[in-house]
C-alpha positions in Angstrom: 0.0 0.0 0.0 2.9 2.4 0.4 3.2 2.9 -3.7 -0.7 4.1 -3.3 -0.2 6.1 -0.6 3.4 7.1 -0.3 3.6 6.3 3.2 4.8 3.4 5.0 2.2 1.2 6.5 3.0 1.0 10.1 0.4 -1.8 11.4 -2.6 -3.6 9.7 -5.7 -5.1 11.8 -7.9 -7.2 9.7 -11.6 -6.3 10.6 -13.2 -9.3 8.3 -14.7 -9.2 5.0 -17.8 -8.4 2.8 -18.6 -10.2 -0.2 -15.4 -11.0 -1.9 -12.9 -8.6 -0.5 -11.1 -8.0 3.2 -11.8 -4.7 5.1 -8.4 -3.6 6.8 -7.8 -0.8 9.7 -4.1 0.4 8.9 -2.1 3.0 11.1 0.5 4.9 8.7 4.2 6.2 9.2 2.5 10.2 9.0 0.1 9.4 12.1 -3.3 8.7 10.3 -5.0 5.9 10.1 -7.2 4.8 7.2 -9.6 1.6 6.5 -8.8 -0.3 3.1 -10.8 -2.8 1.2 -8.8 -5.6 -0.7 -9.2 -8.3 -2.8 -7.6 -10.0 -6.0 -9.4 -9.3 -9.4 -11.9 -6.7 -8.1 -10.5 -3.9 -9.6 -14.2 -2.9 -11.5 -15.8 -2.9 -8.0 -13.9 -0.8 -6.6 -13.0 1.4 -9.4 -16.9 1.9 -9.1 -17.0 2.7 -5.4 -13.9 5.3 -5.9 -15.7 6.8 -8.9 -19.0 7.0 -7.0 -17.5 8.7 -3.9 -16.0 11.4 -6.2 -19.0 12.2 -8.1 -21.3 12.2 -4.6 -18.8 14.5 -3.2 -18.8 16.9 -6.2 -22.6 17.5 -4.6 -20.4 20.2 -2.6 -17.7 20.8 0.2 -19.8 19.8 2.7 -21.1 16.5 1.3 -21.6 13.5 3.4 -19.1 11.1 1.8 -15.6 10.2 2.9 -12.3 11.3 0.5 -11.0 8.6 -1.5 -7.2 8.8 -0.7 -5.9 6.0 -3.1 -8.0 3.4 -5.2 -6.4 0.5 -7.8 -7.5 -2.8 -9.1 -6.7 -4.8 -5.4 -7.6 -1.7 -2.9 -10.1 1.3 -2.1 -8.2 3.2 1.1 -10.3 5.7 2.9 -9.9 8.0 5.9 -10.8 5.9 9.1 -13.6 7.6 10.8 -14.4 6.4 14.2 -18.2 5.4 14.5 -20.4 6.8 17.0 -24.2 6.3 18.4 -26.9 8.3 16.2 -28.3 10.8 17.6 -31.8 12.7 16.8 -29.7 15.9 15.9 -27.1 14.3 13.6 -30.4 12.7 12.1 -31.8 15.7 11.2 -28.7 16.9 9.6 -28.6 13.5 7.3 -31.9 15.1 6.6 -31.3 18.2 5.4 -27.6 16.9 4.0 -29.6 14.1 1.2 -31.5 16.5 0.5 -28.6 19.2 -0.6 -27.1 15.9 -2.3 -29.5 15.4 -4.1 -30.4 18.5 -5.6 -27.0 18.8 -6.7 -28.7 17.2 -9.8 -26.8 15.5 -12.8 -27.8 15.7 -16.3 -28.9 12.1 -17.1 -29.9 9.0 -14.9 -27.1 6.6 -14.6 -23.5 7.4 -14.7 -20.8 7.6 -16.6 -18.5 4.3 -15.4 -19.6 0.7 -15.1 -21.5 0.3 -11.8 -22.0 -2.7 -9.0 -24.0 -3.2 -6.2 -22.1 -5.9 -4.0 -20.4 -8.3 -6.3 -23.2 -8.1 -8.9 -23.2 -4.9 -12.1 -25.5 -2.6 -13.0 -26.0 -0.9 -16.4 -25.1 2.7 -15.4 -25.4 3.7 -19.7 -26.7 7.9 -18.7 -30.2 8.3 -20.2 -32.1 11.1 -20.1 -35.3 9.4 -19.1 -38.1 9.2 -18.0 -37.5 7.2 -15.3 -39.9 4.7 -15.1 -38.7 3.2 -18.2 -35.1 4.0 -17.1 -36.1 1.8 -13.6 -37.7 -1.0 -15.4 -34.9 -1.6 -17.8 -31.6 -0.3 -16.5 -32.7 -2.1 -12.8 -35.6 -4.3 -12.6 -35.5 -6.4 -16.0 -31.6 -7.2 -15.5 -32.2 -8.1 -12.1 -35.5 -10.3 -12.6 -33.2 -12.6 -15.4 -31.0 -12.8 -12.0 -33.6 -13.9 -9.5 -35.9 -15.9 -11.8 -35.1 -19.1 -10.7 -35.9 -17.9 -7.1 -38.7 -16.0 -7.4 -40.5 -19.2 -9.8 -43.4 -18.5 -12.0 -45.5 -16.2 -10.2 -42.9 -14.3 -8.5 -41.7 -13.8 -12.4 -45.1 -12.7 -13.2 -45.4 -10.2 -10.4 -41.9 -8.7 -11.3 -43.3 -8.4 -15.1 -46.8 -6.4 -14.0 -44.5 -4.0 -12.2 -42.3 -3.3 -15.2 -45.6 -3.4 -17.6 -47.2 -0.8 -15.3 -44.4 1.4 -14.4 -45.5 4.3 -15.6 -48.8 4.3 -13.9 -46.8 3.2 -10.8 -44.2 5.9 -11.1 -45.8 8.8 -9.2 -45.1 12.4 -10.5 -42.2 13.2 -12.9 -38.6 13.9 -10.9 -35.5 14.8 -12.5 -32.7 12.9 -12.0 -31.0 13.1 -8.4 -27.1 12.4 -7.4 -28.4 9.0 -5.4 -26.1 6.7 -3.1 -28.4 4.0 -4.4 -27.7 1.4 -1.8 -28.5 3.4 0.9 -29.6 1.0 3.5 -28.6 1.6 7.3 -25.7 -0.3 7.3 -24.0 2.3 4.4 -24.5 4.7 7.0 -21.4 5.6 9.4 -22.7 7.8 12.1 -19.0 9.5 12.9 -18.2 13.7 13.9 -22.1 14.6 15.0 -23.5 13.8 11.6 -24.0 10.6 8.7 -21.0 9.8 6.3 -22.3 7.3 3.3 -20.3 5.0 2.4 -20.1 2.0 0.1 -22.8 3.9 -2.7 -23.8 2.1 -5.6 -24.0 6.2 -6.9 -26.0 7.0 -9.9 -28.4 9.7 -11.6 -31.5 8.1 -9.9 -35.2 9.0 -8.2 -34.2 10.7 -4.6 -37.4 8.6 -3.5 -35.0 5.7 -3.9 -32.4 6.3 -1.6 -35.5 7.1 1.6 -36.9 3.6 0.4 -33.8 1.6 1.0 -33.5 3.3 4.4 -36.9 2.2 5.3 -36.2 -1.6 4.4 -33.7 -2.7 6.6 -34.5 -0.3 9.4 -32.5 3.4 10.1 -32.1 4.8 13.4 -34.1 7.8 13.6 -35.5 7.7 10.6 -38.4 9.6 11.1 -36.3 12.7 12.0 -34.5 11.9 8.8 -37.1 12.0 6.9 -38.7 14.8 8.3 -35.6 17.2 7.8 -35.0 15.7 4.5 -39.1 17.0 3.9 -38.5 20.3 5.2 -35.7 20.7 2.8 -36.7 19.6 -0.1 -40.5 18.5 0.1 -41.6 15.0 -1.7 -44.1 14.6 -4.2 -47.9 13.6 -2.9 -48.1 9.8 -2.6 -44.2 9.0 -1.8 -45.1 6.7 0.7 -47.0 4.5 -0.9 -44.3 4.4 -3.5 -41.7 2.9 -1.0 -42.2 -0.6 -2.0 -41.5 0.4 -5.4 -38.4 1.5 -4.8 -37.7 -1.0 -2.8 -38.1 -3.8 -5.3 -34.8 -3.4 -7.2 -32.8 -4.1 -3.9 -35.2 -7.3 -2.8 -34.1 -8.2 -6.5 -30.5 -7.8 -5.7 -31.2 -9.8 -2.3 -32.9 -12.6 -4.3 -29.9 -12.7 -6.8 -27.1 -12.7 -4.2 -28.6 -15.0 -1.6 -31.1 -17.0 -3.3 -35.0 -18.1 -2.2 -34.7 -16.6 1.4 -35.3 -13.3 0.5 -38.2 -14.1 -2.0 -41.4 -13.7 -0.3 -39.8 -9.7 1.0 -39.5 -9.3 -3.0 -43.1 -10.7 -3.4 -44.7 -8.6 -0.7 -43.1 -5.6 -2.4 -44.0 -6.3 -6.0 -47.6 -6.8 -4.1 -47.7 -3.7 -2.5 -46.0 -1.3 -5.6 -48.9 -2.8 -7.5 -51.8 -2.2 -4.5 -53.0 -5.7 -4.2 -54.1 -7.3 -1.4 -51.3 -9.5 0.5 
């Protein structure tokens, strides 16, 4: 790591993995410390992650994302930022700070370098829109080839009613947003009184998006989130109803990356983005 950082690497703890690579806490020569992700062959993953902390962080000076200090095919090495309980006023500055983020809008949805979420791509090819059609084929149809085999017939045949009514299902016209798009609480480092994201899957997207995916898994506070993030920047009539729909492409990704566990969440979703009964 020295001929990334131009430092000598004084001590490395290992801290586990995710997916396919190793997550590292290493102290350097200079006095910082800084948290690495490695792996072998990875270099598109994390050439993503480094190109989608940039682009997030071109939102403004005062975005909530981490600087990327050194990225390569093997490693992504970031500041180490201590992690610290949420609290309701950090909360409402997450709030308020999506919001800035995402009005910092781009000119198409998607993004201009080959995306992942996890281990698994995404088609990132920038389109103007709408999207509703941009959703449905950029994010649902590759995912539903990935999850068929899990979901089985009818779970198939729910995930093609959603794409065949997506525009009825869509809600009111939005331009695109600069999204973290994998924004569940766990991409979420509460650290310095406020929320640093981390780990984005960053595109042009719907800002609806990245509020669903911290309803799914649960976010601490998130009513106070969501409530400053309101005040801000005020969502369209009916966004809550829309949550499952936005919801759907990650349940897809669940289905694809850990198979028929995750299948009936992506059912009840598809379910409830179309408004039938359970």
């Amino acid at each position: 790591m020295r001929e990334l950082l131009g430092v000598r690497v004084e001590r490395v703890t290992d801290l586990g993995s995710s997916h396919s690579w190793t997550l590292h806490r290493a102290a350097l020569a200079d006095g910082r410390e800084v948290f690495v992700k490695a792996a072998h062959g990875r270099g598109g993953v994390f050439a993503a992650e480094a190109a989608g902390l940039r682009w997030l962080a071109g939102a403004g000076p005062d975005a909530p994302v981490p600087e990327v200090l050194a990225a390569d095919g093997h490693r992504l090495v970031l500041p180490w930022l201590p992690a610290e309980a949420p609290t309701a006023r950090a909360a409402e500055r997450f709030g308020r700070d999506l919001a800035a983020l995402h009005a910092a809008a781009p000119d198409a949805f998607g993004a201009p370098w080959d995306g992942f979420i996890a281990d698994l791509p995404l088609d990132n090819t920038p389109d103007p829109g709408p999207w509703p059609r941009w959703y449905a084929e950029r994010r649902l149809a590759p995912f539903l080839r990935r999850a068929a085999r899990d979901l089985g017939g009818d779970g198939v045949r729910l995930v093609e009613k959603v794409i065949e009514g997506i525009d009825a299902l869509a809600g009111p016209p939005e331009p695109p947003a600069r999204i973290h798009g994998d924004l569940w609480s766990g991409n979420v480092l509460w650290t310095g009184g406020r929320a640093m994201l981390i780990d984005p899957a960053a595109h042009g997207g719907h800002r609806e998006t990245d509020l669903a995916m911290l309803a799914l898994f649960g976010a601490p506070h998130l009513q106070r989130i969501v409530a400053a993030y309101d005040e801000a920047a005020p969502l369209a009539d009916g966004w809550r109803e829309r949550i499952p729909l936005h919801q759907f492409h990650p349940l897809l990704v669940h289905v694809a990356l850990f198979g028929s566990g995750y299948r009936e969440q992506a059912v009840a979703a598809s379910r409830a983005a179309l408004a039938l009964p359970p």
